[in-house]
N, C-alpha and C positions, 0 to 999 in steps of 0.2 A: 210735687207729687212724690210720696214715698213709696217706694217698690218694695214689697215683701213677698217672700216664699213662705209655703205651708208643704210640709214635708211628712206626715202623718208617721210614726215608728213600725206600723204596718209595712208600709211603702219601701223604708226605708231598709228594715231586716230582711225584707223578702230580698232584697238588690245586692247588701253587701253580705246576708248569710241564707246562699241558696239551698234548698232541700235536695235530697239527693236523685239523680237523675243520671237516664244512661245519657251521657256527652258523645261528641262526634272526639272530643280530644279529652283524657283523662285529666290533666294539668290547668287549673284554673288560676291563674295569677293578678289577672286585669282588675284594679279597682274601678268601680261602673262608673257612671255618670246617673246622679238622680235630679231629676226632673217634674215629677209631680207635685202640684201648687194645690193641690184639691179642689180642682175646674169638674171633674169628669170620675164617672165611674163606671169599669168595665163591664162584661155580662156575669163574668166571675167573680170579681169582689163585689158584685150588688148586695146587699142585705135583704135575706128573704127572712122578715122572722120565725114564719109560720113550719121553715124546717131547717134555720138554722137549729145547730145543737145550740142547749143551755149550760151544760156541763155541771160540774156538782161545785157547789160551794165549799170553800175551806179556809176559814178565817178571810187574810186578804188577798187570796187569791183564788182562781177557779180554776177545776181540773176538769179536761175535756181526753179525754180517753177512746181510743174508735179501735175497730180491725177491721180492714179489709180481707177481704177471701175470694180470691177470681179464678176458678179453673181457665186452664188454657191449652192452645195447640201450637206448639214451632214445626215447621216443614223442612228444617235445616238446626237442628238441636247442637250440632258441632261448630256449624259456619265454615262449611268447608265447601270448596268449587266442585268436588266430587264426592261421590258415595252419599251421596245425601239420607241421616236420617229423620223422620220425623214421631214426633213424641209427645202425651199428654203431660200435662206438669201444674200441679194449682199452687198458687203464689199467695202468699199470708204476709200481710203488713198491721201488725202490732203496735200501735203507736200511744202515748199518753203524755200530753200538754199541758204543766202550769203555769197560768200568766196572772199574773199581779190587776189589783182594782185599783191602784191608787192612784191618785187626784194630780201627781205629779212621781217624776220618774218611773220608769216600768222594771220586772224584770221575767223572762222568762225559760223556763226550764223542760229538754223536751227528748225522751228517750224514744226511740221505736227501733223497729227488726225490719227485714226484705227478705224473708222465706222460699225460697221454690226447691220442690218437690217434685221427680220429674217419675215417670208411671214405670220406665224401664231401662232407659238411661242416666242412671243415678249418680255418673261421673258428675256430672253437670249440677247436679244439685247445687246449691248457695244457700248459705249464713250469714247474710247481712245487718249490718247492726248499726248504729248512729245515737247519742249523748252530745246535746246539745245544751249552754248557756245565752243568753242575749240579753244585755241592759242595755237602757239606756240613761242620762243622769242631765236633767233640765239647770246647766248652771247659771240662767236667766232665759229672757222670754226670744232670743235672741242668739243662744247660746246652748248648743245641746253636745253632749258626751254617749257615743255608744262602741261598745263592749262587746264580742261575741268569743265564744271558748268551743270547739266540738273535734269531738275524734269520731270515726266511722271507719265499717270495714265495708268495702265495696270492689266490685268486679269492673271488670275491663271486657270491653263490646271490640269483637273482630273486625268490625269496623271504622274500628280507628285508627287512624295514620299511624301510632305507637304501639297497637299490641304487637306480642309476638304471636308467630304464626304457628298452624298444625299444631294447637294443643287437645287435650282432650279434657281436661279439669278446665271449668272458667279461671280469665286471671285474676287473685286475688289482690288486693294492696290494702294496706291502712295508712289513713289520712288523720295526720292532726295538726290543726290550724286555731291560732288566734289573729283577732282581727277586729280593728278598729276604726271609728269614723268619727273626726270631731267636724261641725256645721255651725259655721260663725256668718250670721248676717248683718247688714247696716247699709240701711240709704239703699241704694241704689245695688249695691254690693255682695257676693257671696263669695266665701271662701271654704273650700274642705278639703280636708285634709287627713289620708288613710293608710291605713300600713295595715300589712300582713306578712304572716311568718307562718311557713305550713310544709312538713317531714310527711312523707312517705316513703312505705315502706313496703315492695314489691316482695310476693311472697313468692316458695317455687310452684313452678306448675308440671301435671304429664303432660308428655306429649304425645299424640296421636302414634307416636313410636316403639309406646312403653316407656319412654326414661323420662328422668326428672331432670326437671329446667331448672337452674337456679336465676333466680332477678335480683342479686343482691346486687350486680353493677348497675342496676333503674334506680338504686337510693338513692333520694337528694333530700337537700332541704332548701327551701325557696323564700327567702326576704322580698318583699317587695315595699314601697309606698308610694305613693302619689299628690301631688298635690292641683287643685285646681281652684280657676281666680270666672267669677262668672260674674255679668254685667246685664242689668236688666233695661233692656232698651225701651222695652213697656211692661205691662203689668202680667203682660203671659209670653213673653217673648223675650230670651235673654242669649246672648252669645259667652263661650266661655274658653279657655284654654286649659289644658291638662298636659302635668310631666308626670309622666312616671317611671319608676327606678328598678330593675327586679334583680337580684342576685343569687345566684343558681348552686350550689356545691354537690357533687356526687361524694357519697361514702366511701366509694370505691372505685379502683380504676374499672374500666372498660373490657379490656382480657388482659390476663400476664401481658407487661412489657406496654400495653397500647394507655394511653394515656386517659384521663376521663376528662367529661363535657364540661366541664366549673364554666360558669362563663357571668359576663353583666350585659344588662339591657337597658339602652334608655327608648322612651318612644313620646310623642310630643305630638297633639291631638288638639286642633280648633274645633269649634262645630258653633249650633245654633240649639240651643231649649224650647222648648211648648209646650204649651197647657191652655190652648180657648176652647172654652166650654161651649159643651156639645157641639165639637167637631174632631177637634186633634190633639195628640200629646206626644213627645217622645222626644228624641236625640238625633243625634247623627253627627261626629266629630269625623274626622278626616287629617291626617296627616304623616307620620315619618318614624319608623322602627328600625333601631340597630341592636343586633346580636351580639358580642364580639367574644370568643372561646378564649382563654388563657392559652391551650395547648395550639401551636402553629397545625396543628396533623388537623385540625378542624378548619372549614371555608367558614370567614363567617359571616352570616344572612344580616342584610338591609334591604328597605324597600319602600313601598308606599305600605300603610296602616289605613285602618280606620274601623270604626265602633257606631254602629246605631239600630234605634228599637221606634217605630213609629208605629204608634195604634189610632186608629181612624174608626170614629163612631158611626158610619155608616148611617143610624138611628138608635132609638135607647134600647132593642131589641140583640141588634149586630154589631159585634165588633171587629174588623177588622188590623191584625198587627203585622207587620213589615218588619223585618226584623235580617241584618248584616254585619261580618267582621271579618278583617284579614290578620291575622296573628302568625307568631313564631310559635311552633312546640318541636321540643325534644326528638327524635325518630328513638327506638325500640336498640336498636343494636348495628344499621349502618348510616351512614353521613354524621352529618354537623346535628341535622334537625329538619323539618320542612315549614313553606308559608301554605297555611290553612285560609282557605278563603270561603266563607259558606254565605248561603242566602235562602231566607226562608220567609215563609206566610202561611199565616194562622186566621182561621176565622172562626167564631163563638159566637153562637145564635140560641136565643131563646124562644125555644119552640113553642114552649107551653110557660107557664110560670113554676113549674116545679120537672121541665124536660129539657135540658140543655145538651144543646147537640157542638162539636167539634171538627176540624177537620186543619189538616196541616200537610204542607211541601215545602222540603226543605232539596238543598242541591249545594254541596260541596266542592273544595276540589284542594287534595292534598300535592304542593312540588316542593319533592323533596332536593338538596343539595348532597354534593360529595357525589353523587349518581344521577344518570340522567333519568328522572321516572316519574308520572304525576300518577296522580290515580282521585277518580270520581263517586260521590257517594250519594246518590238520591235514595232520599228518605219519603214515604209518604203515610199517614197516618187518618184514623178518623174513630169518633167513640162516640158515646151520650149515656148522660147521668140524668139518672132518675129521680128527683127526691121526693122520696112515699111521706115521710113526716120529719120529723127531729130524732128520733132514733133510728133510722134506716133510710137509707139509697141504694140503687143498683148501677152496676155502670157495666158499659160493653165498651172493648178497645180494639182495632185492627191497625193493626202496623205493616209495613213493607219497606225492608232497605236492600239496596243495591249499591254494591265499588266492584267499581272497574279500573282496575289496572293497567297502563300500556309497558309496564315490565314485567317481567316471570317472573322475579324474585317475589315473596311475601305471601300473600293469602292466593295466589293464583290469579289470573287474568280476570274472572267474574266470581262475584260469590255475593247469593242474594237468600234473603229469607223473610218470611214471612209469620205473623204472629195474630192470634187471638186467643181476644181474654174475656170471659163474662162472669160476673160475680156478685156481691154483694157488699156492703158495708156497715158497721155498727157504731153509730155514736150517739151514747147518750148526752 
């Protein structure tokens, strides 16, 4: 019996070149684990043709063009434990997507913005931006090449283990990364094999104080690659192993005299793959992370790891996704860095055939080294998208996060906030 994978370039871009999104940690380094064989399909990638957009033709390719536009309300517009303000703000995302028709290899090309606009606190206001590249290049039936280029400017969420604290401008940084994935199958066998390289570049911020913060000691630039060896025991069911390498340099030291975080990391992950149709799909690897700092003035973090994403079909209606990871990131300006441990679930229900409802809980937990201190971040979320035809949706989102702290230092002991957004969208 020969065992094959079917890996879809949808699947596959969506995994190793994610869209932008507020993170619990700004730092993304981990190459994933891909796993769909094209068994199963979720409530959100289903195919509705009747309000998929068609986008516009252009020789061999199609441009799919859309703007969202969602007024909204935060009840904590600073994210601060005290003096809380709250604030209207409508949010505009500007997007335009060309992706290739051809018969073999793809490529695709994709600019968009993240706008908000806030009614009276207009420190807060954002400019966010993103230019993205993704090919990929079929060098047999067996054998595939892909490609991803993108720079973005994007903000930092006070709710992360690494921002800094008491600002009153969001934090800004630019991110540019290349990154790649090559996916070699045979027999029984799968091999891939990934690397990335990705500079940012923290920008200054005010602070709640009046002065200006400089983030030029956050500069790094981050090598990482990976490689994993996967064994298909049956025909949806495969176990595999993964190493991966990441290599850290700061631009700058730390403060006059104090040394910076350069550091290498290896981590070394078993797990088990799935894809049986109409029932379950996903990952779950398990295993061993080391830190280690060049400069002695840093402790450095080891521990148990582990990575996985399980979506369970409930029925062809509901999806339910399970989703966990224990990671290393960076801290903002004291210790080595902290272990990030989060666990979340997501569930996608189709209500109607053109009214998809959402709803998400996630729960964190940042320990930090160098200092004794963890701090806790529940997230809880829920929305539904409308879709009126092929040129128009609406969507509604409510959000709610909470960290809790048990040290004084940083954001304060609690600081929570709350969000909605309701709007519209345009894609022809």
């Amino acid at each position: 019996m020969t065992f094959r994978f079917c890996s879809p370039i949808a699947a596959i871009g969506a995994t190793i070149f994610p869209a932008i999104a507020m993170a619990q940690s700004t730092i993304d380094t981990v190459v994933p684990i891909i796993y769909d064989r094209g068994r199963n399909v979720s409530v959100t990638e289903r195919a509705r043709p009747e309000t998929n957009p068609v986008g516009l033709p252009a020789g061999g390719f199609t441009i799919f063009p859309s703007l969202d536009v969602q007024p909204g309300y935060s009840d904590n517009v600073y994210q601060t434990p005290d003096d809380r303000q709250g604030d209207f703000f409508v949010s505009a995302t500007p997007r335009v997507l060309a992706r290739s028709n051809w018969s073999r290899n793809s490529l695709q090309v994709e600019g968009s913005g993240n706008l908000i606009r806030y009614a009276t606190e207009t420190p807060r206001n954002q400019n966010g931006w993103q230019v993205a590249a993704r090919g990929r290049y079929d060098a047999g039936s067996n054998l595939t090449l892909n490609l991803g280029v993108d720079t973005a400017r994007l903000f930092e969420s006070q709710f992360s283990g690494a921002a800094v604290t008491d600002v009153r401008s969001p934090t800004p940084y630019q991110r540019s990364q290349a990154r790649f994935l090559t996916d070699a199958r045979f027999a029984r066998f799968r091999v891939v094999a990934a690397g990335a390289y990705a500079d940012y570049d923290f920008h200054s911020v005010d602070t709640l104080a009046g002065a200006i913060l400089s983030q030029e000691n956050r500069d790094r630039r981050i090598a990482s690659g990976a490689v994993q060896l996967e064994y298909g025991v049956t025909p949806d069911t495969g176990v595999f192993a993964q190493l991966t390498y990441t290599d850290t340099k700061y631009d700058r030291v730390l403060a006059p005299g104090v040394a910076n975080r350069d550091s290498t990391e290896y981590r070394l992950l078993g797990g088990i793959t799935l894809d049986i149709a109409a029932l379950v799909r996903g990952t779950f690897g398990a295993g061993y992370i080391d830190r280690k700092f060049d400069s002695a003035l840093y402790q450095d973090v080891k521990g148990f790891s582990f990575d996985g994403r399980i979506e369970y079909f409930l029925s062809g209606l509901t999806t339910i996704t399970l989703s966990g990871s224990r990671d290393i990131q960076d801290a903002s300006a004291t210790g080595s860095g902290f272990f990030t441990t989060m666990g979340a679930v997501r569930a996608d229900h189709e209500l109607l055939r053109n009214l998809l409802l959402n709803a998400t809980a996630s729960l964190s937990e940042d320990k930090f080294f160098g200092f004794d201190g963890k701090a806790r971040v529940t997230r809880l979320s829920g929305g539904a998208t409308y879709l009126t035809n092929r040129m128009f949706s609406a969507k509604l989102d409510l959000s709610y996060a909470r960290r809790k702290n048990d040290f004084a230092a940083g954001n304060g002991t609690t600081l929570s906030e709350f969000r909605l957004l309701a709007g519209i969208s345009v894609h022809p």
